[in-house]
Backbone bond lengths (Angstrom), bond angles and torsions (degrees), N, CA, C in turn:
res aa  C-N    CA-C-N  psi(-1)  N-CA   C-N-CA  omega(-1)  CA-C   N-CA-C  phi
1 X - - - 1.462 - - 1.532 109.30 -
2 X 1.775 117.60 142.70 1.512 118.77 -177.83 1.327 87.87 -123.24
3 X 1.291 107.85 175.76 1.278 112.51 157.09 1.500 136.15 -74.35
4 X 1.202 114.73 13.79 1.309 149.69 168.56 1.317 137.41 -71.99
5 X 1.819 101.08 -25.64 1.609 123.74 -148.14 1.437 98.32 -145.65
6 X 1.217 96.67 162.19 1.863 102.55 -179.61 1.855 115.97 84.25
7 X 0.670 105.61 -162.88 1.759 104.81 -155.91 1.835 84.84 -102.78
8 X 1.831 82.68 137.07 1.604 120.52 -167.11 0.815 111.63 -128.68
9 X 1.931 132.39 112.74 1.821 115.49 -160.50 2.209 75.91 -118.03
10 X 1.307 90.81 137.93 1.284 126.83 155.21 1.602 120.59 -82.23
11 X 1.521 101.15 90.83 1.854 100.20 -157.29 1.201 100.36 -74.51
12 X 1.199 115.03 156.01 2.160 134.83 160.17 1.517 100.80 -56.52
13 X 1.051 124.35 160.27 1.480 125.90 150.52 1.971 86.98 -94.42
14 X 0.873 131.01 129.38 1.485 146.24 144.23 1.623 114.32 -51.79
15 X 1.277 121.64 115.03 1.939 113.39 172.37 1.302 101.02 -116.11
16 X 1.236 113.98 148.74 1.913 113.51 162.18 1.341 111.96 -82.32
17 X 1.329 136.49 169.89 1.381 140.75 166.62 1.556 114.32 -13.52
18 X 1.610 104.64 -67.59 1.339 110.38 -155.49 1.570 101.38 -80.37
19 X 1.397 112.92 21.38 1.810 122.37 -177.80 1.065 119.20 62.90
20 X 1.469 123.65 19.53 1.777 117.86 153.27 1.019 130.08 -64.56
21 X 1.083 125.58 -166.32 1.657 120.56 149.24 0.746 91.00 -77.34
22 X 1.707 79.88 158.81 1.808 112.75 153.32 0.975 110.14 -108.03
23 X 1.029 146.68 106.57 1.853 160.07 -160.15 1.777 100.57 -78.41
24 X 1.717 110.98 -65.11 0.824 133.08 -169.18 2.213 107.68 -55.00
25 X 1.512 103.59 -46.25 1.259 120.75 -175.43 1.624 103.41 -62.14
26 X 1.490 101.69 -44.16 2.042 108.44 -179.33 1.560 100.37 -64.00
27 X 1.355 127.57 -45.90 1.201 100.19 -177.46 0.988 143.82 -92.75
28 X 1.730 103.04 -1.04 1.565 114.42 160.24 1.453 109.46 -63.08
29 X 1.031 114.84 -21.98 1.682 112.10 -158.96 1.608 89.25 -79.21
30 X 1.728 116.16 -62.99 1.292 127.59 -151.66 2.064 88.79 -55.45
31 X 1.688 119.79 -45.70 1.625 98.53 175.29 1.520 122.35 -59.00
32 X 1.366 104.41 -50.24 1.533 107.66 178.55 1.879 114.58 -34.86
33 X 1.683 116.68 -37.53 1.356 100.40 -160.42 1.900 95.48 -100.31
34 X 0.971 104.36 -21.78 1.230 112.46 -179.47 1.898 106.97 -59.73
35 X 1.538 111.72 -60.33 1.290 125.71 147.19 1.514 112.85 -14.48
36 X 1.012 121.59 -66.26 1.427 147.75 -155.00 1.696 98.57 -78.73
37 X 1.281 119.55 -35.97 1.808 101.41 -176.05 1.701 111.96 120.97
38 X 1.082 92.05 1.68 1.608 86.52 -171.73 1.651 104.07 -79.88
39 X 1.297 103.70 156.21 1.525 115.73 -173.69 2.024 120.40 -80.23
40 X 1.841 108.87 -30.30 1.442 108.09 179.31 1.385 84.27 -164.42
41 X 1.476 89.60 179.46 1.330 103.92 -157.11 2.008 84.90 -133.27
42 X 0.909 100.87 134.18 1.802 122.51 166.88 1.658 111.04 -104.29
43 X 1.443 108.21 116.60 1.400 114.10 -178.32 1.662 107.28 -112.74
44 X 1.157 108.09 139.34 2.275 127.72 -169.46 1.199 84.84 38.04
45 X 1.223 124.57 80.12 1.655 114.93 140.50 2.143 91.86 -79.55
46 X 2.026 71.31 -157.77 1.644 65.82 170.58 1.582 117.54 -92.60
47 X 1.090 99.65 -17.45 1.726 87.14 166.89 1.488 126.40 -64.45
48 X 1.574 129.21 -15.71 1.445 120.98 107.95 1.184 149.71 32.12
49 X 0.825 111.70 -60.37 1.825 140.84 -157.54 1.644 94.85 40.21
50 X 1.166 121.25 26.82 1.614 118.56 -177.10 1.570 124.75 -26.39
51 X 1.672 97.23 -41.90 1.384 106.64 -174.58 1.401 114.98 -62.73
52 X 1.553 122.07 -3.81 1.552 135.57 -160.18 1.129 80.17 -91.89
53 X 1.505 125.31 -46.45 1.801 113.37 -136.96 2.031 91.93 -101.51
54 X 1.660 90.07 155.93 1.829 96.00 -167.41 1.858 75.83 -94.57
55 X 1.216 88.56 -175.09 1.666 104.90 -165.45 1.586 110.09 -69.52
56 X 1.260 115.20 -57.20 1.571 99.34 166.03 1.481 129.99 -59.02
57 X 1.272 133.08 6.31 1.464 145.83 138.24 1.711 122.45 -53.24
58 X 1.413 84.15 -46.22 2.005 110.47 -169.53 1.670 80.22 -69.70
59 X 1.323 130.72 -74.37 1.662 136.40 -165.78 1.677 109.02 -34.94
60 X 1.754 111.36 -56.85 1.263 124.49 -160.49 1.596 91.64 -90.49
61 X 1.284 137.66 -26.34 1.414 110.99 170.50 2.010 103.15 -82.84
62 X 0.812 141.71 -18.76 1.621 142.97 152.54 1.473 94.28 -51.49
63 X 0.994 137.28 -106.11 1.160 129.33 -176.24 1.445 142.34 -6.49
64 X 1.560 111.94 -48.22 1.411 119.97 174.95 1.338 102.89 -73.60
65 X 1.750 117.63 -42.15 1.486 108.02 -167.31 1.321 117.87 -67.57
66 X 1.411 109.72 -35.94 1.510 123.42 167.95 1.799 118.29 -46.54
67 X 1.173 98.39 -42.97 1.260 116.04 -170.58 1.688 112.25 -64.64
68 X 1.390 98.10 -54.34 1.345 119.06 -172.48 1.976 102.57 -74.48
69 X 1.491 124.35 -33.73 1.320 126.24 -155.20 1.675 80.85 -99.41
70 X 0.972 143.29 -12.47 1.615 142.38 169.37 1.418 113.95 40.57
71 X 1.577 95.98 45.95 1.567 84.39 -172.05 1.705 136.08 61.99
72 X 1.748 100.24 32.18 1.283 102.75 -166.85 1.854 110.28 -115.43
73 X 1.488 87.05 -8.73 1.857 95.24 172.89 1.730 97.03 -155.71
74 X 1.708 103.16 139.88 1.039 104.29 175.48 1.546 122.80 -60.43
75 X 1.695 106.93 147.96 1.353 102.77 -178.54 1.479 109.51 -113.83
76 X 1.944 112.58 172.27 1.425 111.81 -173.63 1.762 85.61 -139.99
77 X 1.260 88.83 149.65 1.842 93.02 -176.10 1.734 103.63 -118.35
78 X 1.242 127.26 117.31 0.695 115.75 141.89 1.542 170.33 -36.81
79 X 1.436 132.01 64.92 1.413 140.77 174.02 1.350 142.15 -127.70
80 X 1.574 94.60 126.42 1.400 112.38 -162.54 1.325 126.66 -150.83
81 X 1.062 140.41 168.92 1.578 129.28 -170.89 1.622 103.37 -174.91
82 X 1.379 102.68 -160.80 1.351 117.75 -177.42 1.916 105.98 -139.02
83 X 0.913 124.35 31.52 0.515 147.50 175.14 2.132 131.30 -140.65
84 X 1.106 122.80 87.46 1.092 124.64 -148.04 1.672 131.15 -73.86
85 X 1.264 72.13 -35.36 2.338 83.69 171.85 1.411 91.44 -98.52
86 X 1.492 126.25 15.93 1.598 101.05 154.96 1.910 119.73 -109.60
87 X 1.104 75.79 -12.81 1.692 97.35 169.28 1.660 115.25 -91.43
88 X 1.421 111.44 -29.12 1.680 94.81 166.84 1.774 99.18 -83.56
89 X 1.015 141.08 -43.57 1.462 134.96 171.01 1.861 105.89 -39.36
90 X 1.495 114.79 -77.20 1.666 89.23 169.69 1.738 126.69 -45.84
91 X 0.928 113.25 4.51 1.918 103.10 177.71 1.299 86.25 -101.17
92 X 1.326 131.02 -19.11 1.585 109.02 -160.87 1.430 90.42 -104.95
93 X 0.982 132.77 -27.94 1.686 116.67 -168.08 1.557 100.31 -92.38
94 X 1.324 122.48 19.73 1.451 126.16 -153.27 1.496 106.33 -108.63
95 X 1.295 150.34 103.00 1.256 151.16 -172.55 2.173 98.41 -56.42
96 X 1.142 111.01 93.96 1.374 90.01 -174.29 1.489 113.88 -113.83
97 X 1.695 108.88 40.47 1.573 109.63 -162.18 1.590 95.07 -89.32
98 X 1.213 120.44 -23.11 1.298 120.01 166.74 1.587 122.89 -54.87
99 X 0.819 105.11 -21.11 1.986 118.31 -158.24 1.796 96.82 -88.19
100 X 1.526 113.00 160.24 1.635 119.85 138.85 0.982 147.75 -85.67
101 X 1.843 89.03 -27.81 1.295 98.11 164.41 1.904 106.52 176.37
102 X 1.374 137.07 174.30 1.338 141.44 -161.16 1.443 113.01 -105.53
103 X 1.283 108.64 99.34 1.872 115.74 167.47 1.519 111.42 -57.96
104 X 1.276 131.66 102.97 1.260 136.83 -168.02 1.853 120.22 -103.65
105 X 1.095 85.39 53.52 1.970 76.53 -175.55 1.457 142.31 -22.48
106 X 1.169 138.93 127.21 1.478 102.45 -170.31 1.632 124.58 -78.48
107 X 1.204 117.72 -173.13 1.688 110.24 -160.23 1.829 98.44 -72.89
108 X 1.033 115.89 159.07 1.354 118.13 -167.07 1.810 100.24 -134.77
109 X 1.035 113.73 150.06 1.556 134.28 -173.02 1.363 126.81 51.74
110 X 1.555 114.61 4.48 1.252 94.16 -176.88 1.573 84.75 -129.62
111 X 1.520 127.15 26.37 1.699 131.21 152.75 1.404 119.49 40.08
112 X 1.373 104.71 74.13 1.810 119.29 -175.17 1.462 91.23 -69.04
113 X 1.751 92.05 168.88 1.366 100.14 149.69 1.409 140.53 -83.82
114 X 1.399 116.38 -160.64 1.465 95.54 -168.95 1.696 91.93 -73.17
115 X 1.183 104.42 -53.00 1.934 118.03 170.58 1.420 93.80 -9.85
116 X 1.182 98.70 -76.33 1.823 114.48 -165.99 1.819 120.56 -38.96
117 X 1.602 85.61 -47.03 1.662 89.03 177.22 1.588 94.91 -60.02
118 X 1.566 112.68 -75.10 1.437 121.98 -168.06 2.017 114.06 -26.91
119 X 1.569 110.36 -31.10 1.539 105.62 -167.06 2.091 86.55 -88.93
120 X 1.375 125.12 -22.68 1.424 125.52 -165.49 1.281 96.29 -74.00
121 X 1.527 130.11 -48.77 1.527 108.44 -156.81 1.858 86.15 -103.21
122 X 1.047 118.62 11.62 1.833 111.89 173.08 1.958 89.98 -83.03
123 X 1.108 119.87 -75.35 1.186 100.41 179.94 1.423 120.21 -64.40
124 X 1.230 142.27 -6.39 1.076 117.45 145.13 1.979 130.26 -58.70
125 X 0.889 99.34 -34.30 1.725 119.53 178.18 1.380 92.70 -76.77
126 X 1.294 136.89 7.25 1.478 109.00 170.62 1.325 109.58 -118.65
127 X 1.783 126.73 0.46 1.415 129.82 -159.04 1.826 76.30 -119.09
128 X 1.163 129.11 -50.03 1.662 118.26 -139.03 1.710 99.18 -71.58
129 X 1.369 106.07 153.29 1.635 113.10 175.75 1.112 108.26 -98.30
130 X 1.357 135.06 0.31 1.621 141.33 172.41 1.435 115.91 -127.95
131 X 1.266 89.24 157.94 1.503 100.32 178.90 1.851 120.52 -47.12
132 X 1.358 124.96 113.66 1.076 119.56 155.89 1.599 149.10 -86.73
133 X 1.525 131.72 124.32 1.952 145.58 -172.46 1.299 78.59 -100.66
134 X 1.415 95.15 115.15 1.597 120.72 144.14 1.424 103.81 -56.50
135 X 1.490 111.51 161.90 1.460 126.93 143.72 1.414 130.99 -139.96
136 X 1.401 106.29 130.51 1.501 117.39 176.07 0.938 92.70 -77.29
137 X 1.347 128.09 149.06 1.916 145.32 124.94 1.151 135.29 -171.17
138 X 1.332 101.78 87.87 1.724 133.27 -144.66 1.548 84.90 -70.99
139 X 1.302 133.81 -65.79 1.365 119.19 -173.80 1.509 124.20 -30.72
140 X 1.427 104.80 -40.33 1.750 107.82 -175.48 1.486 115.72 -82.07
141 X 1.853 112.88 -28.90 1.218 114.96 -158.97 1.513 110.00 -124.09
142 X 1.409 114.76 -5.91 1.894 123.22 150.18 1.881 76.86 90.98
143 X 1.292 166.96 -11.12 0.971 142.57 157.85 1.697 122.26 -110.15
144 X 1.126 121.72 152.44 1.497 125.69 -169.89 1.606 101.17 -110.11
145 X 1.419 113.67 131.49 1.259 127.80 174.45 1.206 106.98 -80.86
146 X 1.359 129.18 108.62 2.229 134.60 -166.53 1.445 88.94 -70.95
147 X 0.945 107.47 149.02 1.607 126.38 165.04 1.663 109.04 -56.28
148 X 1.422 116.62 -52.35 1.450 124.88 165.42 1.833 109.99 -47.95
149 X 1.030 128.72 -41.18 1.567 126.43 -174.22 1.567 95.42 -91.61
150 X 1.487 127.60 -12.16 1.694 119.61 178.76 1.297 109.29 -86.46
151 X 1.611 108.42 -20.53 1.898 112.46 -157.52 1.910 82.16 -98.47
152 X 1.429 112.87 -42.40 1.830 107.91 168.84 1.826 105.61 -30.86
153 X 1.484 86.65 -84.62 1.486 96.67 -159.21 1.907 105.90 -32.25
154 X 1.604 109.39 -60.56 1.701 116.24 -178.95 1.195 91.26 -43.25
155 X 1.200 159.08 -110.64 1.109 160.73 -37.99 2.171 96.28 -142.19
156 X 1.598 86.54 -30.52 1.564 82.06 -177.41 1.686 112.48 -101.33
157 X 1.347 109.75 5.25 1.361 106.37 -159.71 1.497 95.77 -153.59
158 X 1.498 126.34 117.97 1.375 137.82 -166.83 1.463 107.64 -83.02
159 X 1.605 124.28 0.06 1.337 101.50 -151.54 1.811 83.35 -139.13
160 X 1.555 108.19 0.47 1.693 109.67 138.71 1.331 137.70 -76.79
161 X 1.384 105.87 76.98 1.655 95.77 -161.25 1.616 128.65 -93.75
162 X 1.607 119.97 3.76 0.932 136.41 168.52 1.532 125.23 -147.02
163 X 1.562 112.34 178.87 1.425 103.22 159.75 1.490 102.75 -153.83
164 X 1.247 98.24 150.83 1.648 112.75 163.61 1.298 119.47 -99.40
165 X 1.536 104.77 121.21 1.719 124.44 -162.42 1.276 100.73 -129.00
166 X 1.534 85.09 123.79 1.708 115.74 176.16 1.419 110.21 -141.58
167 X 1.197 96.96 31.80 1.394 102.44 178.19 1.890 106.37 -69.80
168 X 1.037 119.07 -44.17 1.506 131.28 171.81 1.760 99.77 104.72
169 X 1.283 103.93 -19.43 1.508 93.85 -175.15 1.881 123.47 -77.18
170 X 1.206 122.87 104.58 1.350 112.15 172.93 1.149 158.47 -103.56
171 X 1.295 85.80 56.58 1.482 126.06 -171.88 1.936 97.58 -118.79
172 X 1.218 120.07 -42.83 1.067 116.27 161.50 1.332 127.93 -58.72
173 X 1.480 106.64 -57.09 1.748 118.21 -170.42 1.537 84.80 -44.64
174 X 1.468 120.71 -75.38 1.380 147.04 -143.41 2.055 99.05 -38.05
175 X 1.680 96.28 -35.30 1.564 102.74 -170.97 1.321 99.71 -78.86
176 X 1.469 116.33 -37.22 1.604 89.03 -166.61 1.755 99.90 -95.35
177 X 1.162 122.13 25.28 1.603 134.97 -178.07 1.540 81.75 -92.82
178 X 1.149 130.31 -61.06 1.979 133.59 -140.60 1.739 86.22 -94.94
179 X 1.553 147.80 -21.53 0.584 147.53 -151.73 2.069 124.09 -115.61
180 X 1.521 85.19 -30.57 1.347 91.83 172.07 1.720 127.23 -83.47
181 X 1.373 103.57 168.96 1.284 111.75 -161.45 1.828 91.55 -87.40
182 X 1.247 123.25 163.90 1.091 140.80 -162.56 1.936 116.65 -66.17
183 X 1.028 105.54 -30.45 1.304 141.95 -171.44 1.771 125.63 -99.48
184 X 1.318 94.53 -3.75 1.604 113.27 167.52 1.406 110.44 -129.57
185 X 1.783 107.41 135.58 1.648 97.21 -162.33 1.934 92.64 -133.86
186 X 1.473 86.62 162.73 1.532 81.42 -174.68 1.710 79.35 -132.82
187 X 1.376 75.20 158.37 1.634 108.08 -160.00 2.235 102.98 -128.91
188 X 1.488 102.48 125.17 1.298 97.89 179.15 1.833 121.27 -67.28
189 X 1.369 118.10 152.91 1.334 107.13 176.84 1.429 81.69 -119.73
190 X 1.050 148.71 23.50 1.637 127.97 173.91 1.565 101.03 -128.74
191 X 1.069 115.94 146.64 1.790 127.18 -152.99 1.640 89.40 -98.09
192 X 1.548 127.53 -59.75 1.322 122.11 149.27 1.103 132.40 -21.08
193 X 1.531 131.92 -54.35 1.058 108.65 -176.01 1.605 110.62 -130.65
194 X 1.293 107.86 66.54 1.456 134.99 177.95 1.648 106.03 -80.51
195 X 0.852 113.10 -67.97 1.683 130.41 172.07 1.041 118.64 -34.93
196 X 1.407 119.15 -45.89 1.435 124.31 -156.23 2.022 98.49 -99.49
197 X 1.923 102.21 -23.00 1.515 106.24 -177.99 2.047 101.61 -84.55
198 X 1.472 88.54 -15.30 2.272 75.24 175.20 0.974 95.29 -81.03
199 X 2.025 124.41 -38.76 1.696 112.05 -166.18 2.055 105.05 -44.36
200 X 0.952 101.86 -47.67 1.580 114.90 171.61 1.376 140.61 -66.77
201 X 0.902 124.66 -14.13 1.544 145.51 143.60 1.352 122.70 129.04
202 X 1.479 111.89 30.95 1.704 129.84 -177.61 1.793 92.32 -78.45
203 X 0.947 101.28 154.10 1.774 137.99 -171.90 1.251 105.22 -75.48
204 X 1.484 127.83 -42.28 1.611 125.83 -156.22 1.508 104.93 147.57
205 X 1.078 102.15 -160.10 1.582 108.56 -167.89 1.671 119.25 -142.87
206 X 1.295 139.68 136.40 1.285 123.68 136.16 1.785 129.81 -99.22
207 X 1.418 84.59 106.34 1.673 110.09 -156.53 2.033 88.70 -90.89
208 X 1.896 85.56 159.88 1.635 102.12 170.89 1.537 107.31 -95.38
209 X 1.822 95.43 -47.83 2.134 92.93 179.64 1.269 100.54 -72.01
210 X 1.091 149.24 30.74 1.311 128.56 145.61 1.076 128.23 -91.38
211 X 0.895 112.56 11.82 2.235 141.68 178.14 1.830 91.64 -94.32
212 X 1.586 119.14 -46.56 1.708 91.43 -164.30 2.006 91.53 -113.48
213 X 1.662 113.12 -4.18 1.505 98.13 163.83 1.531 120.55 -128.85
214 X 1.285 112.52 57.51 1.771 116.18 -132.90 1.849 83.77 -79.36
215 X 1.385 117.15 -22.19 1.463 102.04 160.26 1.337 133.31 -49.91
216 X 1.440 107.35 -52.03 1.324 107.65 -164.36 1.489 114.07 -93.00
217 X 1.421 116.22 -15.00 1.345 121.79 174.55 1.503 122.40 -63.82
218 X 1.966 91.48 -41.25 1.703 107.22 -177.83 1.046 109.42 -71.09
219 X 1.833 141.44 -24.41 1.113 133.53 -171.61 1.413 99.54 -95.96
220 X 1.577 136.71 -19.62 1.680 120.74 153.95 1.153 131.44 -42.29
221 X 1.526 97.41 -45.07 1.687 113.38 -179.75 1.554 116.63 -69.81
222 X 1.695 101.38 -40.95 1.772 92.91 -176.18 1.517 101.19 -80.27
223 X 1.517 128.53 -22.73 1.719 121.17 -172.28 1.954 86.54 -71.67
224 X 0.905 139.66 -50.99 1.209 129.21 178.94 1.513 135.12 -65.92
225 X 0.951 107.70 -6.15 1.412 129.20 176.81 1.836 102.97 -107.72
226 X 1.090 104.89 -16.78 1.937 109.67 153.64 1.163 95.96 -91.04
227 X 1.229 151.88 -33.29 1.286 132.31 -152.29 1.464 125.66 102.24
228 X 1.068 101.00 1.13 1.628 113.69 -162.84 1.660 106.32 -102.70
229 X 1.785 79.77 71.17 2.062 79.16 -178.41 1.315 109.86 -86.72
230 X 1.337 128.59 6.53 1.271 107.96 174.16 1.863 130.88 -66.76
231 X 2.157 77.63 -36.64 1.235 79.68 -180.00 1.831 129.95 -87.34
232 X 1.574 101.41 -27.68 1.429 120.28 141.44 1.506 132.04 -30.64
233 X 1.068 105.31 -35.59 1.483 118.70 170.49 1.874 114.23 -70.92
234 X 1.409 99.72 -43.57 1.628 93.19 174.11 1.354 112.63 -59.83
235 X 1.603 114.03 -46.90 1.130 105.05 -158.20 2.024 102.58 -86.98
236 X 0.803 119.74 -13.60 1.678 119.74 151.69 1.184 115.29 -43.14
237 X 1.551 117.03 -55.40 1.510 127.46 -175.93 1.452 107.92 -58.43
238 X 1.441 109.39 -55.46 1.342 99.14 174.86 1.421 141.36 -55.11
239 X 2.073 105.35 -39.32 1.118 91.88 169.35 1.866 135.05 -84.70
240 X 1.141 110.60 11.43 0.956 131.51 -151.53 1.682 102.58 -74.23
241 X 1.410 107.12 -14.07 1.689 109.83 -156.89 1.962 87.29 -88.02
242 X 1.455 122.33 -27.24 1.277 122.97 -179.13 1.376 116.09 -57.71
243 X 1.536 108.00 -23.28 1.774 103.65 -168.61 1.132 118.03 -55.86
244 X 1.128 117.60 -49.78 1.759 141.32 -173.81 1.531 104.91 -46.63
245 X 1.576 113.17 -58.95 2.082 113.75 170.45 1.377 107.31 -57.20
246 X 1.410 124.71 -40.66 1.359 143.28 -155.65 1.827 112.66 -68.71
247 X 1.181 89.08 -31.20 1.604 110.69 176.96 1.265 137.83 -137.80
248 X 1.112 119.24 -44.54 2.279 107.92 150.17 0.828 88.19 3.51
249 X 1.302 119.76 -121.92 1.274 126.85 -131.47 1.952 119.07 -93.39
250 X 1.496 100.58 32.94 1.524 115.01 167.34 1.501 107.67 93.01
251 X 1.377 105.74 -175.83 1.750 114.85 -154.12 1.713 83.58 -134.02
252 X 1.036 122.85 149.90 2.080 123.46 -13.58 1.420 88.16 -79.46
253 X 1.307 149.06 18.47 1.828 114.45 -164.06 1.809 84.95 -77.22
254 X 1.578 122.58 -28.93 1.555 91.61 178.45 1.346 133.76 -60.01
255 X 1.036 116.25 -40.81 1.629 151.82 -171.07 1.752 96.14 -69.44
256 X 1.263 110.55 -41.86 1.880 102.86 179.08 1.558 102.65 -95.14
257 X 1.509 138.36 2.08 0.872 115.26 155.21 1.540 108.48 -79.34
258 X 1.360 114.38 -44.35 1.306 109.82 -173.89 1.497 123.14 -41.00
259 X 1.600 100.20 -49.57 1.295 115.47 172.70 1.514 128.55 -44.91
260 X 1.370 116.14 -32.94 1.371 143.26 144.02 1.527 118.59 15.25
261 X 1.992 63.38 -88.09 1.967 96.58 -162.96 1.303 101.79 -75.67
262 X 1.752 123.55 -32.22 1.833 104.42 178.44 1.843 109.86 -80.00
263 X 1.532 117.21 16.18 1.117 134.61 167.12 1.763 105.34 38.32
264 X 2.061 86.88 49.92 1.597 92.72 153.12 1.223 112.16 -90.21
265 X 1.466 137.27 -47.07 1.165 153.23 173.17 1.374 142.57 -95.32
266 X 1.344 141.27 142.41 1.460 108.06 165.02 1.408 126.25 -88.57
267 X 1.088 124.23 169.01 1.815 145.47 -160.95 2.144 95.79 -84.90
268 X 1.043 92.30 67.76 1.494 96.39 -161.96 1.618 107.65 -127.40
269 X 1.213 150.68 146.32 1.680 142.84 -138.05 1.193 102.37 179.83
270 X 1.342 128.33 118.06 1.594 124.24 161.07 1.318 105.18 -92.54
271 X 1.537 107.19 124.65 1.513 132.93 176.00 1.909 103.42 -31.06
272 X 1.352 103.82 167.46 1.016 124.48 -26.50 1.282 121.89 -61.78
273 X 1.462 135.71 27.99 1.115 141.25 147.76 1.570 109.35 -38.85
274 X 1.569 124.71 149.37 1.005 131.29 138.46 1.966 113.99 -139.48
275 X 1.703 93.81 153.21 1.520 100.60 171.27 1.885 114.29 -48.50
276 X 1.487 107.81 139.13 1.446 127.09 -172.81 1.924 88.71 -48.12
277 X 1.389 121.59 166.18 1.126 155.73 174.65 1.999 90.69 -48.23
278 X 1.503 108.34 162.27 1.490 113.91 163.85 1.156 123.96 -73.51
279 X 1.682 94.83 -43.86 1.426 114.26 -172.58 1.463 103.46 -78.23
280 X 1.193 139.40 -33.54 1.799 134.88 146.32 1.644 115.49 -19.70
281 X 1.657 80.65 -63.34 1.789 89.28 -172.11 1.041 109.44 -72.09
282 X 0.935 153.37 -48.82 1.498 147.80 170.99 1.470 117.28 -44.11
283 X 0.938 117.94 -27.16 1.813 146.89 -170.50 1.722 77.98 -70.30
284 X 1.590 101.27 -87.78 1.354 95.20 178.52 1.404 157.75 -121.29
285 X 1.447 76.24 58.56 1.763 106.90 143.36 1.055 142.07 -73.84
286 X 1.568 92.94 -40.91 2.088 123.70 158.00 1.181 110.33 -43.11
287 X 1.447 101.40 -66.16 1.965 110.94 -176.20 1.135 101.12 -57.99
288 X 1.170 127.46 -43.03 1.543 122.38 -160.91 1.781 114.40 -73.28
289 X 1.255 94.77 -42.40 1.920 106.57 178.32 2.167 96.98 -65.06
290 X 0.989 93.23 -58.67 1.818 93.72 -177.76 1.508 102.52 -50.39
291 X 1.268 116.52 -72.38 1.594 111.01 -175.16 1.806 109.22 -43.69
292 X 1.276 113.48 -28.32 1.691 107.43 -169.86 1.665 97.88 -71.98
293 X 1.444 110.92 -27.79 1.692 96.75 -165.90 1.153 113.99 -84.73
């Protein structure tokens, strides 16, 4: 195990009613998963809602998690944009001695080329003082990072040392799995198909249900990362029935309803976020009361 590998929770920002934080809600969460087995902690990804919060939000949610994780699991900070000399300016004004290293999304809506990605995370790799994880996630950001421009970047730049793939396609992962150098690791972004990316030689994951089952998720990932898919496999099977509430209708409103019902958090979303459907929640509330008994 590196610090690279093993189960990666992508935290909520928590809000109260009147859309603050919840200070109190983040750090129940940050003990609960820590409690639970998970290997690091990922701070404003996009499960986040980072883009909601103005910069002294971004500081004071760094802060609490820091505060609360005491230096007890390595952390990864999320930053990224579409916009490129404003994203190497946040790494530099960014205190990042706390961190392992920078979750870098790729640019979203205005659909570079592959060129484009390749010149975005080259100058990013030439300003950052830590290790930088790409991220694929063509669904959120309308372009796909090729396996050929992911195995470039590793291969040309020592201080890209992973990526998080949610691309869903596995036929891709699989190329830059058979293709990469030993020393660059890819890490799943889809909670579904985590299992099937260690059967293949992915590192670990930064997962969302591992925020409301960070037990049972982390012990899929480490029995599979022994090899031990048999028994990994049950507990895949099991969680597998959550994906469907978890995602319909998008991330985090699944993940903060969920969060809900184990009444770490409240079911609370800054627009344009909104809370999942009734008839969702009720859906899984069902699952959720049956699975508890």
């Amino acid at each position: 195990m590196n610090k690279f590998s093993g189960t990666g929770v992508a935290l909520i920002t928590p809000f109260n009613n009147d859309m603050s934080i919840d200070f109190n809600s983040l750090e129940k969460l940050v003990e609960f998963v820590i409690n639970g087995g998970v290997d690091f902690l990922v701070v404003l990804g996009t499960t986040g809602e980072t883009t909601s919060l103005n910069d002294k939000e971004q500081n004071d949610v760094i802060n609490c998690i820091k505060k609360t994780n005491n230096s007890r699991l390595p952390m990864i900070l999320g930053i990224g944009g579409n916009n490129t000399s404003n994203v190497l300016e946040k790494i530099i004004s960014t205190d990042l001695s706390f961190f392992e290293a920078i979750l870098s999304v790729t640019p979203y809506y205005n659909k570079p080329t592959q060129e484009g990605l390749y010149q975005h995370y080259k100058a990013i790799s030439s300003i950052s003082p830590i290790p930088i994880i790409l991220y694929n996630v063509p669904s959120r950001t309308s372009v796909n990072l090729s396996a050929e421009t992911t195995l470039r970047l590793a291969n040309d730049f020592s201080n890209i040392v992973a990526i998080k793939e949610a691309s869903g396609d596995l036929d891709q992962i699989k190329n830059i799995l058979q293709n990469k150098s030993s020393n660059f690791y890819v890490l799943s972004g889809d909670d579904g198909l985590t299992y099937e990316m260690i059967k293949n030689g992915a590192s670990g994951v930064i997962s969302v249900i591992g925020q409301s089952h960070p037990k049972e998720f982390s012990s899929m990932v480490s029995l599979s990362l022994k090899k031990n898919f048999e028994k990994a496999e049950i507990i895949h099977n099991k969680l597998f029935g959550y994906y469907h509430y978890l995602y319909s209708e998008g991330n985090p409103s699944g993940i903060k309803a969920l969060l809900s019902l184990f009444k770490i958090s409240k079911n609370v979303l800054r627009l344009p976020l909104v809370p999942i459907s009734n008839s969702l929640f009720n859906n899984l509330n069902h699952f959720f009361k049956d699975e508890s008994l």
